[in-house]
N, C-alpha and C positions, 0 to 999 in steps of 0.2 A: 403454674407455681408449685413449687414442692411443699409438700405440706409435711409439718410433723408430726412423727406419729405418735398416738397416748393409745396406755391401756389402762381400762379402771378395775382397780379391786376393791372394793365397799362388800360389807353386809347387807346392807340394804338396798334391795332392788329400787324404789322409789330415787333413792340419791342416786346411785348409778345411772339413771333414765334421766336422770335432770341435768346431772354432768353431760349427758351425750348431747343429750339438746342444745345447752347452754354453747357448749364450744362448736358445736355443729352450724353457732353460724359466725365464726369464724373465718375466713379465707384460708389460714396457712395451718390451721391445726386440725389432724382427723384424729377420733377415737377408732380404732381397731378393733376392738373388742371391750367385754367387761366382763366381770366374774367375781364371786364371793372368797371371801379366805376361807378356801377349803382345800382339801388334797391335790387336787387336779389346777389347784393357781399354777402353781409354778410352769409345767408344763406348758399349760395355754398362753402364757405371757412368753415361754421362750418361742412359742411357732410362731404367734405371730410378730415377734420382734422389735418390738417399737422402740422410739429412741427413748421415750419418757412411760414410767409406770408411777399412777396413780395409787397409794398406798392406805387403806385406812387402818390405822391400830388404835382403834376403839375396843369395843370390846371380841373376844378376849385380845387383851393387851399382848400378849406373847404371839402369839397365831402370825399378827401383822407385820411383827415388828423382826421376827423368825423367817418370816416370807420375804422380807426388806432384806436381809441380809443374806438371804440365799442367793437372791436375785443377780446381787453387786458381786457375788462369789463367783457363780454360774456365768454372769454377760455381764462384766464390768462398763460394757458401751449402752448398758440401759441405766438413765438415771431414775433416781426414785425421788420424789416427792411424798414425803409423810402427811398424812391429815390425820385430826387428831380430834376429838369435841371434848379435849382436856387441856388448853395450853397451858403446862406449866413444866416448872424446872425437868421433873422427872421425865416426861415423857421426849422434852426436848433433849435430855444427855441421852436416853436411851433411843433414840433417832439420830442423831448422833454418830453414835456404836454403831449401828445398825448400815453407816455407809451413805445417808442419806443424803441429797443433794440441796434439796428445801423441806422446810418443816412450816405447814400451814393449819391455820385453824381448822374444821369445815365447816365454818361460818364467814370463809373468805368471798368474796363477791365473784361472780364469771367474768370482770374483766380484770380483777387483782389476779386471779388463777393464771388469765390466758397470759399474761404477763408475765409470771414467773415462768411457764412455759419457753416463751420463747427468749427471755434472760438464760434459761440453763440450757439451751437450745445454741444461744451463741457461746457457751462455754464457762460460764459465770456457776460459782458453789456457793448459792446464795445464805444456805446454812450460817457461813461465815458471820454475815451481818446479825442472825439472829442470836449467833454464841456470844459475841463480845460486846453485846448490850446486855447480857444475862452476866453478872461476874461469876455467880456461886456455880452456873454450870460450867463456865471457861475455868474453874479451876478445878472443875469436879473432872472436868476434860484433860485437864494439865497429869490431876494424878492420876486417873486412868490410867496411861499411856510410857509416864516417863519413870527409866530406870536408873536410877539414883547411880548403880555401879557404873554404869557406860558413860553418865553424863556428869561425876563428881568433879572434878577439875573443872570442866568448863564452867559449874555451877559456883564451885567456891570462888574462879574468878571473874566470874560475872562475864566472859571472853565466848563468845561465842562458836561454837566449831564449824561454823560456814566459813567461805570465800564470801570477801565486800563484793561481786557480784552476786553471788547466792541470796547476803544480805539485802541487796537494792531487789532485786528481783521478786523475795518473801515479802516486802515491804510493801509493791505495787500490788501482793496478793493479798495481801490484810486488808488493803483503801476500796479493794471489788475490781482491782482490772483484771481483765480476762488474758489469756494467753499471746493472742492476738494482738492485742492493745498494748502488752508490755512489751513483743517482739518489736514495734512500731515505734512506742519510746525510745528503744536501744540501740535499734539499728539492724537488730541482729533475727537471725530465723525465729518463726514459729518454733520449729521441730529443734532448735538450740534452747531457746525456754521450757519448753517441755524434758531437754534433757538435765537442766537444771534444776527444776522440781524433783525429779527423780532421785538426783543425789541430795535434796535437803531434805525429801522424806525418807531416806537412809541412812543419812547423819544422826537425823533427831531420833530414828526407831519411830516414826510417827503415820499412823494409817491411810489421813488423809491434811489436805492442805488446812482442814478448820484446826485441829492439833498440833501444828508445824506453826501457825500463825500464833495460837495460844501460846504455847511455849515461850517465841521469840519477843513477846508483847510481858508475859511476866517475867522474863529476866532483862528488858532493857532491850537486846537486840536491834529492834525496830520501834518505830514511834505508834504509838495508839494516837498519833494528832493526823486528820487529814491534810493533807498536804503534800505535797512533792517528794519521794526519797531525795535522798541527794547524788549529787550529779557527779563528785570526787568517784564512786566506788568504779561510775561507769569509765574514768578517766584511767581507773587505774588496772583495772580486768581486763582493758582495752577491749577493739569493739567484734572479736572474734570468740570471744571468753560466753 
């Protein structure tokens, strides 16, 4: 079985030792290393290369969360998981910012953790779910990102500047499906959804899919109701689109 792979960066040796334990007995997940937020993180997380990096931004608050964004800069293919022993608005927008993939307490439990693992593992930006149960962050996320001059027209007429596949597509990424799962819907490639994303987070000016989602959820866009997108836009992009 291929396992995947984590690296831990904690201040705390003690937690870091508990982590490795904890997932160590695991089947499909290895820790590769661990390390403190100090100088020498960044490097040691890019050699050994893991798919997921374990983030703490405790304290200091900047060190982590500076480490977090370098990371996504330097190896966009390593996701970061934030842990945090402050869950609140602020430390969530600014993980967030930061690129991050999941934002956890660390008072999460080892099989809540290994789980989120292996959800961002199949491709899943679970962040999503935690912004749009939070409003004051999703809109603290909204103005972050959005530039009034690029997007004034669309805005004053409420018209969105996607294609109705662009739109069903953002829709299925709002509700948590993964890349995979909406190709499977559609009909249509993996590697075609992916190029799709790509133009809605160049439309919007938007960093990542949690801000593209926010966007299209406070002007109407797409429904914040779970449920099905609708099945016209696919009828009408046809199924190469």
């Amino acid at each position: 079985m291929e396992k995947i792979g984590v690296f831990v960066i904690d201040n705390n040796t003690i937690f870091r030792e508990g982590l490795r334990q904890s997932l160590s007995r695991t089947e499909d997940i290895e820790v590769l290393g661990d390390t403190d937020v100090g100088d020498e993180a960044l490097e040691l997380v890019m050699s050994f290369s893991p798919e997921i990096a374990l983030v703490d931004i405790g304290v200091p608050l900047l060190n982590g969360l500076n480490l977090a964004r370098q990371i996504t800069q330097r190896s966009p293919g390593i996701s970061i998981v934030v842990l945090t022993p402050y869950d609140d608005d602020e430390h969530l927008f600014q993980a967030v910012k930061s690129g991050a993939a999941s934002y956890l307490s660390k008072d999460t439990s080892a099989d809540e953790l290994a789980s989120v693992i292996r959800r961002i593992h199949r491709g899943e930006h679970i962040i999503n779910e935690t912004v749009l149960a939070r409003p004051k962050v999703a809109e603290r996320v909204l103005k972050q990102f959005q530039d009034l001059s690029l997007m004034g027209t669309a805005i004053e007429t409420l018209s969105a500047p996607l294609t109705s596949r662009e739109l069903e597509i953002l829709s299925y990424v709002a509700h948590g499906y993964i890349n995979k799962q909406v190709a499977h819907k559609l009909g249509i490639s993996e590697q075609t959804i992916k190029n799709h994303v790509s133009s809605i987070l160049r439309k919007l000016d938007a960093n990542d899919r949690t801000q593209a989602v926010v966007l299209a959820l406070r002007y109407g866009w797409i429904s914040s109701q779970v449920n099905q997108p609708l099945e016209s836009a696919t009828s009408e992009a046809g199924p190469n689109h």
